[in-house]
N, C-alpha and C positions, 0 to 999 in steps of 0.2 A: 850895495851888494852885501854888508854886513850884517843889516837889518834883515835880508830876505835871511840867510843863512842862518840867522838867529831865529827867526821864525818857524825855519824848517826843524831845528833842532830842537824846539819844545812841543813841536807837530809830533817829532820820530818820540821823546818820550815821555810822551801821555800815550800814545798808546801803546808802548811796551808797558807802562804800570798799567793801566785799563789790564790789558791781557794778563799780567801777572794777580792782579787785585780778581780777578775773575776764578783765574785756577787755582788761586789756593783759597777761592772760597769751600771748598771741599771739607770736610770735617777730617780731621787728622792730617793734614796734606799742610804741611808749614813749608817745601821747598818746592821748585822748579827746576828743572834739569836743561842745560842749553838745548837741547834736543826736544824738546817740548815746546821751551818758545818760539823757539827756530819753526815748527809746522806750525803753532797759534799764527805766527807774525807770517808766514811763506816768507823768508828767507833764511839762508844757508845758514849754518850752525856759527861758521866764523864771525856772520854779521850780528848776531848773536851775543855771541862770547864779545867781541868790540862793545858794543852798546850794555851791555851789563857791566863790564867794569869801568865802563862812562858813570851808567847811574849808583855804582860802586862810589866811585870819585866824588860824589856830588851828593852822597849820602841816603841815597834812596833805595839801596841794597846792600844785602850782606851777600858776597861771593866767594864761595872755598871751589877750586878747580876740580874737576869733574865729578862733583856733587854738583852742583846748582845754587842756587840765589834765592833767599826770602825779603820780602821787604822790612824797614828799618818802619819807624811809626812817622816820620816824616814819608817816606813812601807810601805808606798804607793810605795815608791822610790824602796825598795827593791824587793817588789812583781812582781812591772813590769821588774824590772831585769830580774828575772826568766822566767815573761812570754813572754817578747822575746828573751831572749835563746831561748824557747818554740820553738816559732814560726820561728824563723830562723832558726831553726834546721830542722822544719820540713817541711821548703819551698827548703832548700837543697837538703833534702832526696827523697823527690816526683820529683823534677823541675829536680833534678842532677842523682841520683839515679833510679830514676823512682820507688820509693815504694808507694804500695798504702797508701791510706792516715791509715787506720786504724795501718799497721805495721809501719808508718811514727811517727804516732803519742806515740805508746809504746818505739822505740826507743828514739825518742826525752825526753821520760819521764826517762827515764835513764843517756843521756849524758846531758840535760840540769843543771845537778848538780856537773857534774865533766869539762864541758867546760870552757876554762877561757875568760875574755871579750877582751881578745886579739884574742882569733880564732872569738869569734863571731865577732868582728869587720873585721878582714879576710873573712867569709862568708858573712857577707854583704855588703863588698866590691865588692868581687867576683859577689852576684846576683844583683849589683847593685843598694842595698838599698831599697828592695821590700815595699812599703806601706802597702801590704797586704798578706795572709798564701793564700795554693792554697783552703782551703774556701772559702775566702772574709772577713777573721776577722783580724784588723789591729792588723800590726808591730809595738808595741810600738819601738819611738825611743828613743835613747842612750839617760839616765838621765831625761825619763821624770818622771813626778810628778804625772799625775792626767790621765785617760783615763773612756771613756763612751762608753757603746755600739753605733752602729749607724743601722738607718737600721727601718723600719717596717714589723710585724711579718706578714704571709700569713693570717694566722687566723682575720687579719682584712681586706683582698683584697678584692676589686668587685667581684662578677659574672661576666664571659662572656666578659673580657678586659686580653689582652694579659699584663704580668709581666715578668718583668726580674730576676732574681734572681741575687742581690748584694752578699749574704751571708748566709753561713750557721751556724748554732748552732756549737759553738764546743762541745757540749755533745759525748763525747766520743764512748759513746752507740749510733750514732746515724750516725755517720760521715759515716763509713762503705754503710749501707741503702742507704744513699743519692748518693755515688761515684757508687755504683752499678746501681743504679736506672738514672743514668746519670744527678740528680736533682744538679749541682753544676753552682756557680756564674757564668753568663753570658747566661745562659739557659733562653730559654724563653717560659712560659706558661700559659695557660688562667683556671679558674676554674669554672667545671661546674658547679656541684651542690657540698653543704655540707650538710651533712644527721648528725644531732645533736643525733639521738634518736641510730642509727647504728653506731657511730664516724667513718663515712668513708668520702672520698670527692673523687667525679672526677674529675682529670684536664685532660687535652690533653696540650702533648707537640711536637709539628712538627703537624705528621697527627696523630700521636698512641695517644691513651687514655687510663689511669691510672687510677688503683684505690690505694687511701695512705689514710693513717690514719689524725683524725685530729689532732693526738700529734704529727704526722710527721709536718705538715703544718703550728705546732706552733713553730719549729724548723728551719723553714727557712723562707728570710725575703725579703723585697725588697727597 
């Protein structure tokens, strides 16, 4: 019983640092607010506030009470662990497999905790060291430290100039929409209008013209 428990407990925080090592990839964004992780993770704020001054304890965060938590460089180190498992896992499963991305990415959420960094190192071997997930969102590499999103969001694109799409959100909720929708990195598209009052926008992509939301279009970047 003490094994399983122990196991569950390095399950709960990897992915609290995944989800923190993610939000403060944001440029300026150095803290988390319980209230933030609390909706990353879908649970309540208290279970929250519990599990950050766990990985307070354990050295993996800095906590000041109702401000939020940044990671310490042992937490940062370990977060991106996780998150390219992550992504390695699920540039295998799509590129090797051919899974779409949405079942790519539930899988990955389960073997990224039981793979050891000797297969991951095998797998990216194997695809040859990918820089990036079949999104466009980087492969952190082996041991690193510090990672930042890259990338600007559509929501700030011209009118009426062709874009490329470098990347997509990994919001989970969202990956799905975009692979169907054919909106993924290397795609290229112009937008027509954006209707602020209706949050719709048109783009055309080739000759066909779309209609996406503007939370979709803040979701993908160029």
């Amino acid at each position: 019983m003490g094994k399983k428990g122990s196991i569950l407990s390095d399950y709960t925080i990897e992915n609290y640092l995944k989800a923190i090592v993610k939000d403060l990839a944001v440029p300026d964004k150095t803290k988390i607010t319980t209230g933030e992780l609390a909706a990353l993770l879908s649970v309540t704020s208290g279970t929250a506030t519990t599990m950050i001054k766990k990985l307070e304890k354990e050295g993996y965060v800095t906590y000041v009470s109702h401000h939020g938590c940044s990671l310490t460089a042992k937490g940062a180190e370990y977060g991106l662990r996780i998150l390219r498992r992550h992504r390695l896992l699920e540039t295998f499963l799509v590129k090797v497999l051919n899974l779409d991305w949405t079942r790519a990415h539930e899988e990955a959420e389960r073997l990224e905790h039981s793979a050891s960094d000797w297969l991951m190192d095998q797998i990216a071997l194997f695809l040859e060291h990918p820089a990036k997930d079949p999104s466009g969102n980087i492969i952190p590499s082996k041991e690193q430290t510090s990672y930042l999103l890259e990338g600007t969001s559509l929501l700030e694109a011209p009118l009426h100039e062709e874009i490329v799409i470098s990347r997509v959100s990994s919001d989970d909720k969202m990956v799905n929409f975009f692979q169907q929708e054919h909106l993924v990195p290397g795609v290229a598209l112009t937008i027509l209008k954006k209707d602020e009052n209706t949050g719709l926008v048109a783009i055309k992509v080739g000759q066909e013209e779309k209609t996406i939301s503007l939370l979709a279009l803040k979701h993908l970047f160029y």
